[in-house]
N, C-alpha and C positions, 0 to 999 in steps of 0.2 A: 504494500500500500504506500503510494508519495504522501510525501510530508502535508503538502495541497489537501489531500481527504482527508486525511487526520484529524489535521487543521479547522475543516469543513465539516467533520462529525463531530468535532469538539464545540464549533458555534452553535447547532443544532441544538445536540444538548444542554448548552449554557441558556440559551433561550425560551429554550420547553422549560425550564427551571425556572428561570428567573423569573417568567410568565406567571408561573402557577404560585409563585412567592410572592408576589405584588398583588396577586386576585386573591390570596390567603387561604389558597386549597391544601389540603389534608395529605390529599392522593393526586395521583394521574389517573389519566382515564385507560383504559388496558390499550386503546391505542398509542397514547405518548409515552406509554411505558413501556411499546416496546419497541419505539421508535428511538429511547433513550438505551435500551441492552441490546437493539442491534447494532448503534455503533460503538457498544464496543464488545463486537463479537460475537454475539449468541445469535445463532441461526432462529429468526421467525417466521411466523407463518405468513404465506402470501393474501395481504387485506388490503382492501380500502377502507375508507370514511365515506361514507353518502349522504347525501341528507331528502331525496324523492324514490317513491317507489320504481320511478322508470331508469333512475340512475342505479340502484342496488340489482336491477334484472341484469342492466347490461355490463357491469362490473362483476354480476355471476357468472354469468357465458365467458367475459372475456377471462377468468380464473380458472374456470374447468367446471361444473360439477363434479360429486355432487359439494354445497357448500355450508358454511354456517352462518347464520347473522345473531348478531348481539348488539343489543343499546350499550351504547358505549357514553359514559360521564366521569366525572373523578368522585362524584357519590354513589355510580355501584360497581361498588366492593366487591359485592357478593350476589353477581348476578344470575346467577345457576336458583337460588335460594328465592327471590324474589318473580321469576317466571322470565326472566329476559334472555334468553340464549333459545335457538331454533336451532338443530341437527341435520341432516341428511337432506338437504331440500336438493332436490335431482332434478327440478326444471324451472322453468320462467315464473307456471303460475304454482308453486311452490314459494319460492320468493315470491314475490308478489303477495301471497297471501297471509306469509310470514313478517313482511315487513308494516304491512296493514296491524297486525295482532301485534307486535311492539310499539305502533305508533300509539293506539286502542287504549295502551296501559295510563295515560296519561300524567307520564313521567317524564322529568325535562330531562332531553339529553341531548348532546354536543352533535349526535348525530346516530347513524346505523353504522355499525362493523359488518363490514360482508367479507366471509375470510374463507379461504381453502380450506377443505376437511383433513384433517389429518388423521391417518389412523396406523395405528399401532398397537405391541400386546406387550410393550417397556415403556414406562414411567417413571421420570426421574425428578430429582426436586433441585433448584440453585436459588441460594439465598446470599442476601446480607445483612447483618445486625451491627449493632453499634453498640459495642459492649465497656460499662464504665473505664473500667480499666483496661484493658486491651485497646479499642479503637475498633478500628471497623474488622470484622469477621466475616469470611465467605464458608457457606455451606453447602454442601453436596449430598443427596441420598435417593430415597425410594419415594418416590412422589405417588400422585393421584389420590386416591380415596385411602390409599394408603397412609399416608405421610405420616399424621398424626397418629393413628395406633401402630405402627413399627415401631416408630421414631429409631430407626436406621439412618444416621447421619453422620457425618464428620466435618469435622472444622479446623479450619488455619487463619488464624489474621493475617489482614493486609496487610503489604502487598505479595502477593501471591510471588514466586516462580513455577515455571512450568515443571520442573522437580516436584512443589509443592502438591500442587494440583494433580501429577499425577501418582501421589502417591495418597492425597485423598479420594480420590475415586476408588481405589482397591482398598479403602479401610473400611469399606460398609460391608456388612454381613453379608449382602446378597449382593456383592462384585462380582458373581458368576453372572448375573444378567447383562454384564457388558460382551461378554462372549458370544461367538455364535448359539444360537438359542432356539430349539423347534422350529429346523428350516431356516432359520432369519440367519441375518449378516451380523458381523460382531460390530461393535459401538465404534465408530469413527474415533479413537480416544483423542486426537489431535484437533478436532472440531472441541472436542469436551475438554479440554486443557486449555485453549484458549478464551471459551467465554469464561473458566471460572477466575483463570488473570485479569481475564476484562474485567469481570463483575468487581474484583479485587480494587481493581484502580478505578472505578466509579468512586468507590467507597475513601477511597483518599483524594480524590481530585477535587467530591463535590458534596461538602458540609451538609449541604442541601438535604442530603439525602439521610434518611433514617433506616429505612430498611427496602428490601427488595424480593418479592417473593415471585419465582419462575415455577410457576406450576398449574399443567402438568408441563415437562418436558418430555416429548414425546419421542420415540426412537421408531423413524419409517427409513426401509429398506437400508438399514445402519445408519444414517444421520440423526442428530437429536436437532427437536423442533420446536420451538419454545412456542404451546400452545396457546400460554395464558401469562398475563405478569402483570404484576404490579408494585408501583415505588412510591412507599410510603414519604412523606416531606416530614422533618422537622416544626412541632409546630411553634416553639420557641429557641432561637438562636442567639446566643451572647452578645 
């Protein structure tokens, strides 16, 4: 990568920040958060932002079915839990009828996610916290519905080296998931080395940030795919 996109991914992210620091937002909305971990590194899924029914059809086609849409805001958190996410929609009037039932709920939101489906049968989790005394911590484990009762995880604070990261991958109990696995490809570890540096040096670069939660991380045809994410802001800073 030149220095030029570096540079260029690093104003992005200063701006999506600084945006949401001056409106005195909590969160981001799961699109600018993962507009904020792809540049630095974490493979995500292919979406737009739309905001009319006829714009989420023809940004479905142009993505592939089948697709997903979700109301996207920096107040839902937890939008699986509140009714906001559509599945498997396989055609025009699919969306179309999907994006009518999110508009229906009459919740303000920033706009519709119309996003590629991703699927896979590996789920992985990448975080960051901010812990008193350490400083920023990156985490790695067993994501999805899982996360919270394995709690299968491991951690290094920032900032990471790719030594570090790649020996917190192999410290979680079911490291054998990175392997080839029923038929499937084994985990790109070099994809998965670099977002957890990435995510590493978020955590040092921008105060801003409190926590970051990548989940599910999804593993399609061995590359991991950062399904879902969200970056918690700081809500008081010194």
């Amino acid at each position: 990568m030149t220095k030029g996109n570096i540079l260029k991914k690093e104003k992005i992210t200063g701006e999506i920040l600084s945006k949401a620091v001056q409106e005195g937002s909590q969160a981001l909305s799961e699109y600018e958060s993962k507009r904020i971990v792809a540049n630095a590194n974490v493979p995500v899924t292919r979406e737009v932002l739309v905001h009319s029914r006829e714009e989420a059809v023809s940004q479905a086609a142009r993505i592939g079915f089948p697709v997903v849409l979700k109301g996207s805001d920096p107040a839902l958190t937890h939008k699986t839990e509140m009714g906001m996410v559509r599945v498997n929609l396989k055609n025009d009037q699919d969306v179309a009828r999907a994006y009518d039932e999110l508009m229906d709920k009459g919740i303000h939101m920033e706009g519709i996610l119309v996003q590629e489906m991703v699927k896979g049968n590996r789920e992985f989790v990448i975080g960051l916290t901010r812990d008193p005394q350490f400083g920023p911590c990156v985490m790695f484990g067993i994501g999805g519905i899982f996360t919270e009762a394995l709690k299968d995880v491991s951690f290094r604070v920032a900032p990471l080296t790719e030594e570090d990261a790649q020996e917190m991958i192999y410290e979680i109990k079911a490291s054998r998931l990175l392997d080839a696995f029923r038929g499937e490809s084994a985990v790109d570890e070099k994809v998965l080395v670099k977002a957890l540096v990435g995510i590493g040096e978020l955590g040092m670069r921008y105060d801003e940030i409190a926590e970051i939660d990548i989940n599910p991380l999804i593993i399609t045809e061995g590359k991991p795919v950062a399904v879902d994410a969200l970056v918690i802001l700081k809500t008081n800073r010194a």
